[in-house]
N, C-alpha and C positions, 0 to 999 in steps of 0.2 A: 783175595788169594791168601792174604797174611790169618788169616780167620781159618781159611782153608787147611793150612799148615798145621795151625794152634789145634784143631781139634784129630786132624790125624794124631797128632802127638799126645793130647789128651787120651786120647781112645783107644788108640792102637800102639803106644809108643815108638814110633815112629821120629827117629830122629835127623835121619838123613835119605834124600829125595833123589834121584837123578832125574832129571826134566831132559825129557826127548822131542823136546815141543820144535814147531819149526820156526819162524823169524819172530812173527809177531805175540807168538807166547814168549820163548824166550827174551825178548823184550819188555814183554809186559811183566815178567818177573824180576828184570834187570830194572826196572824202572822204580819198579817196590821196594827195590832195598833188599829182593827176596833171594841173591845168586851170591854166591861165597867163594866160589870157585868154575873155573873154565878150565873142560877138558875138550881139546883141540885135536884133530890126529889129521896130518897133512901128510897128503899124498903122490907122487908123481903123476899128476894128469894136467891137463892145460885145458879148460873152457873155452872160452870166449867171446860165449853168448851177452849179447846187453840182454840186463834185468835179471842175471843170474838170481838164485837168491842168496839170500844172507845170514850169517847166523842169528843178528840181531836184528829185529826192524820193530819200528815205534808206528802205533795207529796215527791216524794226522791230528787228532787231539791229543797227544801226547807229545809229539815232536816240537814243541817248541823251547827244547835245551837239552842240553847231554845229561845222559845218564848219573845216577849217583854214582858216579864212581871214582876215588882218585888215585887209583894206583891200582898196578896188576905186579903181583912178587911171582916169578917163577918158583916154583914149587918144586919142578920135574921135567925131565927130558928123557925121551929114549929112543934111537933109533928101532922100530922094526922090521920085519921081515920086507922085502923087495925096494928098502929103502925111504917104506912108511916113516912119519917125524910124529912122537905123540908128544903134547906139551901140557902142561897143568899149572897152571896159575891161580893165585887167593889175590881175591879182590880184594880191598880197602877202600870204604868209604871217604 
């Protein structure tokens, strides 16, 4: 993935990515070292299905320790419209 990046950027100059991936990519990028930031946007609804999914999920060879990560700094907050919550945080290794 970090090869993947490097040559976008090489080629295309491409500096900054939004990942729309669902648990287990965004995982798998979180896992790399490869996410700088999380944008969140929370909503009035209630689930409560088991097994929802996640924003993050680790393959099972990958799960065995937490993420690099050591700290999340908010960054941003902003109420939207019907009471949407958007939030933005920079990760810290």
């Amino acid at each position: 993935m970090r090869r993947a990046l490097e040559t976008l950027n090489a080629e295309l100059g491409i500096e900054r990515l939004l990942l729309e991936g669902g648990g287990l990519v965004n995982g798998s990028f979180l896992r790399a070292g490869l996410v700088d930031e999380v944008s969140l946007i929370l909503w009035p609804a209630i689930d409560g299905a088991s097994g929802a999914p996640g924003i993050f999920h680790s393959a099972d060879e990958e799960a065995d320790g937490p993420a690099p990560v050591g700290a999340m700094r908010l960054i941003g907050s902003d109420v939207l419209a019907d009471g949407d919550v958007w939030l933005r945080y920079r990760l810290q290794a």
